[in-house]
N, C-alpha and C positions, 0 to 999 in steps of 0.2 A: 565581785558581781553586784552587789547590795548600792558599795558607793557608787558603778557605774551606773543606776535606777534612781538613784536617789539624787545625784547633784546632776548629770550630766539631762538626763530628760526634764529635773526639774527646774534649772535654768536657761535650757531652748522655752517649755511652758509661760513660766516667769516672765520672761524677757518679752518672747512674743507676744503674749497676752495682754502684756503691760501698754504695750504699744498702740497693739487690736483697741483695748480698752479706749486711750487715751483717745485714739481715734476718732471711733465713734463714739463719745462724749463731744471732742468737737464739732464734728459734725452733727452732731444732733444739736450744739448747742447753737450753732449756725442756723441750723434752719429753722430752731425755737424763734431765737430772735429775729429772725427774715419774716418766719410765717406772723408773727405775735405784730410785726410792724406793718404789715397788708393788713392783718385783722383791723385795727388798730387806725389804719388810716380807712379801708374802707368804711367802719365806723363813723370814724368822723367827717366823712365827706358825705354818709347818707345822716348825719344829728345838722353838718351846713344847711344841706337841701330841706329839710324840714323848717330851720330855725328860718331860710330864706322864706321858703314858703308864708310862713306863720308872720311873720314880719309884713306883708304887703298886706295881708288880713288887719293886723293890727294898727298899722297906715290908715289904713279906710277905717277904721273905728274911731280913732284919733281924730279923724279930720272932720267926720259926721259930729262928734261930740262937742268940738271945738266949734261948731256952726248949731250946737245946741239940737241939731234935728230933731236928734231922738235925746232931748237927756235925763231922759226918766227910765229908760228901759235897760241901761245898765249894760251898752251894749259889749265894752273891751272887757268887762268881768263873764260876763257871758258866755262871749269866745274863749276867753282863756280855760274856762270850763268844760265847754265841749272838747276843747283840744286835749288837754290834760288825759279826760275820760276817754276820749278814742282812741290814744295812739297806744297807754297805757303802760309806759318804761318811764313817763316824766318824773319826774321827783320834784321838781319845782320849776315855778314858770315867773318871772319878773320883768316887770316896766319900770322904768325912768325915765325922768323928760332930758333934754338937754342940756340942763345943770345936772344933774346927778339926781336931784332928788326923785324917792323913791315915789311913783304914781300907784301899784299894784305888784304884791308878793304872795302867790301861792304853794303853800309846799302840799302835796299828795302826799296822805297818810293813807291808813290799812280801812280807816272806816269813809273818813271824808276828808276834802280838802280845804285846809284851813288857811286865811288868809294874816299877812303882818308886815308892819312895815318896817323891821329892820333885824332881817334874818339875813336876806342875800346880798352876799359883797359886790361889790361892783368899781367896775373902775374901766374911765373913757375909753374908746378905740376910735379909730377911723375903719377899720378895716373886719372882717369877725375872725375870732380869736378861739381857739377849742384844746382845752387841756382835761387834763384827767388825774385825778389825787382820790384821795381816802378823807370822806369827807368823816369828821368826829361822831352827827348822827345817821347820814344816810351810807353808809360804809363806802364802797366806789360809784364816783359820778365821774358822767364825761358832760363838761359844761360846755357851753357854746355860746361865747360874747356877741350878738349881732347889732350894731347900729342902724336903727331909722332912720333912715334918707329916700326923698320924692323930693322931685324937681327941684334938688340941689338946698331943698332944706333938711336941715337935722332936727328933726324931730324927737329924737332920743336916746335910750337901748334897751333892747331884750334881752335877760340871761336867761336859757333855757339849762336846766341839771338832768341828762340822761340816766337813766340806770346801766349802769357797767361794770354791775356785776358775773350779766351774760359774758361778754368781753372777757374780762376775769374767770368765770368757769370755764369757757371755750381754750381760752389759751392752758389752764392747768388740765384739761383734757388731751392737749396738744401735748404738754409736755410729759405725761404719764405715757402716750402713748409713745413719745421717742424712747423714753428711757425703756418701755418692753421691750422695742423694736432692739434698742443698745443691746438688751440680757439676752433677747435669743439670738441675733448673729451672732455675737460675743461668742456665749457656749457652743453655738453649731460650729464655730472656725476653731475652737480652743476642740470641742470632740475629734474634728477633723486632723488638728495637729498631735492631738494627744497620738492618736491609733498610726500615723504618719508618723512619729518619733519613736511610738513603740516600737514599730518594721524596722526602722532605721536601726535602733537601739537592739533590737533582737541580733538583726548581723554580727552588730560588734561586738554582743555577749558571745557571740559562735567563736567568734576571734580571738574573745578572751580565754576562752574554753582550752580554744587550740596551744594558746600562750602557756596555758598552764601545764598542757601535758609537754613540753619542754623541759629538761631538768638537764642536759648535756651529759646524760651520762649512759643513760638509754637508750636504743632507738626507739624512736614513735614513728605511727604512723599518722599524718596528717593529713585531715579532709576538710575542704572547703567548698562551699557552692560557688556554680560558675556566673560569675553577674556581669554584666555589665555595662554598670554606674559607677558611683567612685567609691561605692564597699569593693566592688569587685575587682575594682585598680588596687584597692589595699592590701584584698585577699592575695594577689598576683604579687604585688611586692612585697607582703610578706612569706612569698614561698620563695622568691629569688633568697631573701634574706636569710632563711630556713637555710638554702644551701651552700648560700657564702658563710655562715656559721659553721654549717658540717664539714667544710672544705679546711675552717680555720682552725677548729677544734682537733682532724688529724692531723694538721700541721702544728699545732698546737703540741699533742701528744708524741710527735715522732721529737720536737724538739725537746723536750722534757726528758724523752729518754737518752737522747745525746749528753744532754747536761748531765744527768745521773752517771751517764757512763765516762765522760769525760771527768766529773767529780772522782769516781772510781779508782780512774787510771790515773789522777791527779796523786790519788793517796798510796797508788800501789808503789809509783814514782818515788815517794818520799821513803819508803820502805826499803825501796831496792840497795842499798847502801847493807843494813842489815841482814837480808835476802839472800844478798851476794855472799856476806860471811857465812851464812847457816851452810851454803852451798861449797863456801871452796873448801872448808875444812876435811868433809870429807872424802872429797877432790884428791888433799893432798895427802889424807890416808890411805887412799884408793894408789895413790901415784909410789908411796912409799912400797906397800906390799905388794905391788906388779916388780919393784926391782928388785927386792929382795928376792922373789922366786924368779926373777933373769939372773943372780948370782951364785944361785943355788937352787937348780931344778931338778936335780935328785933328789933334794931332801922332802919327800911325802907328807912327813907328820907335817914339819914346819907351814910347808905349802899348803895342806888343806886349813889349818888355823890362818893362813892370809888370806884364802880363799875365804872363807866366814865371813872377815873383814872386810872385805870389798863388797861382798855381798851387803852387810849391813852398810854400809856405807850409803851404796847404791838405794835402798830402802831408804835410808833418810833424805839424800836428793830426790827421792818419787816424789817421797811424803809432804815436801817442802814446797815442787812447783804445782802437786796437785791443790794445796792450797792456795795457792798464787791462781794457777785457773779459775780455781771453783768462784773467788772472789771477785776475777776482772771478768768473768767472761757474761758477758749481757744476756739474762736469763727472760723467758719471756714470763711477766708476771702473774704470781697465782698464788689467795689466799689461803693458805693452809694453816693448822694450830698447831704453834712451837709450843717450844718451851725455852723462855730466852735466858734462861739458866747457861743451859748449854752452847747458845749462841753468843754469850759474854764472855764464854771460857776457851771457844774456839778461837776468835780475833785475839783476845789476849795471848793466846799461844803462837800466832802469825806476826804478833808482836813484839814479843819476848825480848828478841836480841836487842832491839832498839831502844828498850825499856830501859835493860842492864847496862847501856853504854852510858845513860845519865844516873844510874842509881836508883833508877825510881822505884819506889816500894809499890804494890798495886795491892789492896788489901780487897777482896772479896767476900761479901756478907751480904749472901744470897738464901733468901728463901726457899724453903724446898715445898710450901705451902700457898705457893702463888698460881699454882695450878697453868692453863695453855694459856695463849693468848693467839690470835686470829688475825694474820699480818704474813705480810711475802718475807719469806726468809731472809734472801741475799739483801733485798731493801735493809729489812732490821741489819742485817751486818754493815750495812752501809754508814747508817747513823752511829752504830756502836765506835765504827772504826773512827767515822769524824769527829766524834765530840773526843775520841779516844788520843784523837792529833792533834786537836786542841790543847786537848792537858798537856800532853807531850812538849809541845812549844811552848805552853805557860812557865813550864815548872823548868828552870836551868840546869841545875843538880840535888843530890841528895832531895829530893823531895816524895810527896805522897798521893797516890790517887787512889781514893777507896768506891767503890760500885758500891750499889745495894740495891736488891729488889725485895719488896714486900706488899700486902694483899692490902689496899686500903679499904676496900668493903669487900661486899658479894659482887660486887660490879665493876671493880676497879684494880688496874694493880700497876704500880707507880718501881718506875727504875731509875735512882737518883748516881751522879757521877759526880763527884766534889774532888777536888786538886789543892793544893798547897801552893798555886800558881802566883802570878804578880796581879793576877785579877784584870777586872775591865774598869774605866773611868766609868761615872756617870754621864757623862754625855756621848761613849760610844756604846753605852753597854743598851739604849731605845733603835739602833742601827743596825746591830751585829746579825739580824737574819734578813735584811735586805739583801739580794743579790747582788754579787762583787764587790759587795763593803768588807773590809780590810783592815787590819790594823798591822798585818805582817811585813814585812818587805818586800821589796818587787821580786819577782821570782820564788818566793816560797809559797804564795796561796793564791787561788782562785778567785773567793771570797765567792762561791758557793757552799762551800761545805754544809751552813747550818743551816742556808736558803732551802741546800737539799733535802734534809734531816726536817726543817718543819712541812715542807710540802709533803713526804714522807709520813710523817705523824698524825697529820690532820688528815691525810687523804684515807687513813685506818680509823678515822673518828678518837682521834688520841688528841692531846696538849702536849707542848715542850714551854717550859718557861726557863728562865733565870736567872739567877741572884749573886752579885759579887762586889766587892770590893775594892779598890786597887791597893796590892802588898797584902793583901789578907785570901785570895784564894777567889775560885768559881764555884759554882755547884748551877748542874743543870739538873731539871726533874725531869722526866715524862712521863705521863701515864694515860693507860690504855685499857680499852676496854677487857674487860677478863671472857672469857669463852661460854658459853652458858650451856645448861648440859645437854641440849637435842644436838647442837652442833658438835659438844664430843662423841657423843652416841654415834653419829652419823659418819664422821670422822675415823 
């Protein structure tokens, strides 16, 4: 739940935002310099029209002075005074004649305007000329180059120095204001998507919710809102999905039980050889004392002591196939608390004859302080009897398989099986609970057996491991959980 808040909404945020952002940055920064370059020229085209103006003024001062009219009265310093003072952004005002040299240079200070002749640069034109720099002491000016011309003579030039500083504060006004403009859409579209990803994000938390109470083992019941947009296409096919899992899961389980029971019938199979002796022997005890009392059916005493015999006979074939039932026949499963003492001593006994026909010693060293354990009966016979076929096949003759069970803690109780067998290689001994892995020959195993036995084990919250050799023997462990006392109480 946490990772899905944390990385899934926070990189739709991220990503989106990042975008939003970059966005508008561009765009603003478009229309910074769009708007900054009308500022910028309407400026200079209203500094021309003045510097034009001012120029046909100083034309006529020029040309009175040069015919001496007035040349006491001072009249182009004059002008250039009134002008400076009325318009009131001048920073400086300059004349030149037609060589370059400087005629009159005024710069506007804070108290008066002081005049000098070699402050402002200058440099010819034909044409007026208007740029804008950061001057060293008037900070930004917007100058404006105009040439003197009447009637096709060059009379000179005028450098006018605007203040442009207004210029300069208007456009970082401009741009303060894009970039508010940038923070609040920004955050209105980011608030907007936040609370829109949340919706979104909350659905799928619902989904995940639903995901969780899944565990395949329980029925749940599942509830989702009806929508629909494409949460509610998801909802919808994860309900299909729901029920092609519960359709697979009993198919699942009805196959499982086939396996167990075909594992089963695999092992009763290998018995039957045995099975069949426990059986005909007293077959032909039973056959013996039928003729004897057809040869002699007078004799009472005789006849009731054969009768005895046939009877016990009879009892030991009951006894024989009731165990052969009890083992093959498919039990519907239910946990109840053994005691697998006597669930190792019952197969060993179904086992018996098959034992003695190779010799095998079966040494039992069973705890009587391992207390119940909480597991399906006939299951535990299952794995007993398999790992039990194992040894059996391992070991040729004369050999030994000793059982042991003992209490590893309060919570544990561990049933080890070790053999005197040929063991397993290292390289099939990582394989040997894969399903129909084999090391037997064709016809003698499934290569279920131990796939059976761990799906068995784990599925009681138990471990199966283990450990061998080749020429030196196997030993399997398992162990399981132990019973705890509300459960035997209950029990």
């Amino acid at each position: 739940m946490f990772k899905l808040r944390s990385s899934l909404k926070a990189k739709i945020l991220f990503l989106i935002g990042s975008v939003i952002i970059i966005l508008m940055l561009l765009i603003s920064s478009v229309l910074l310099i769009k708007w900054r370059s009308i500022i910028i020229q309407k400026q200079s085209q209203n500094s021309i029209s003045i510097a034009k103006t001012f120029t046909v003024t100083v034309i006529d001062a020029m040309i009175l002075e040069e015919k001496r009219a007035l040349q006491n009265e001072n009249i182009l310093e004059t002008y250039i005074d009134n002008f400076v003072n009325r318009l009131g952004n001048i920073k400086y005002v300059a004349i030149f004649d037609d060589k370059g040299s400087s005629i009159i240079q005024l710069i506007k200070t804070k108290d008066s305007n002081s005049k000098s002749n070699h402050i402002i640069n200058f440099r010819k034109t034909t044409t007026e000329e208007v740029k804008i720099f950061e001057h060293e002491n008037m900070n930004w000016v917007l100058e404006v180059n105009e040439p003197l011309v009447f009637s096709g003579r060059n009379w000179g030039y005028t450098v006018i120095g605007f203040d442009a500083q207004p210029i300069r504060d208007e456009i970082e006004n401009i741009f303060i204001l894009l970039l508010i403009a940038t923070i609040l859409v920004t955050s209105i579209v980011l608030i907007i998507l936040f609370f829109s990803i949340n919706h979104m994000t909350s659905s799928l938390e619902k989904l995940v919710i639903e995901f969780d109470k899944v565990d395949f083992v329980s029925d749940v019941d599942i509830s989702l809102p009806t929508k629909t947009d494409e949460i509610g296409f998801l909802y919808h096919h994860f309900s299909l999905l729901l029920n092609r899992v519960e359709a697979s899961k009993k198919q699942l389980e009805n196959a499982q039980k086939q396996i167990y029971q075909a594992e089963k019938l695999a092992s009763i199979g290998r018995l039957a050889s045995g099975v069949a002796h426990q059986v005909n022997n007293p077959l032909n005890g039973i056959k013996s004392c039928l003729y004897a009392i057809q040869q002699n059916p007078n004799d009472a005493t005789k006849n009731k002591l054969y009768l005895e015999l046939i009877n016990e006979g009879i009892n030991n074939i009951e006894t024989v196939v009731k165990k052969l039932l009890g083992f093959a026949r498919q039990q519907s499963s239910s946990e109840n608390l053994i005691n697998i003492n006597e669930s190792i001593q019952k197969v060993i006994q179904l086992f018996d004859f098959r034992l003695k026909e190779k010799r095998i010693n079966v040494m039992l060293e069973l705890s009587n302080k391992i207390g119940f354990v909480k597991i399906d009966y006939h299951l535990f016979q299952e794995v007993i009897m398999n790992l039990l076929l194992n040894s059996y096949d391992a070991i040729e003759k004369d050999g030994t398989i000793t059982i042991t069970t003992l209490q590893e803690d309060d919570s544990l109780i561990s049933l080890v099986i070790n053999d005197s067998g040929i063991g397993i290689s290292e390289h099939d001994i990582k394989k040997i609970f894969d399903p129909f892995f084999t090391t037997k020959e064709v016809g003698t195993g499934t290569g279920l057996g131990l796939s059976v036995c761990l799906g068995i084990i784990e599925s009681h919250e138990g471990k199966i491991s283990v450990q061998s050799k080749e020429t030196e023997g196997t030993t399997f462990k398992i162990t399981l959980p132990r019973a705890i006392a509300h459960e035997i109480t209950n029990n």
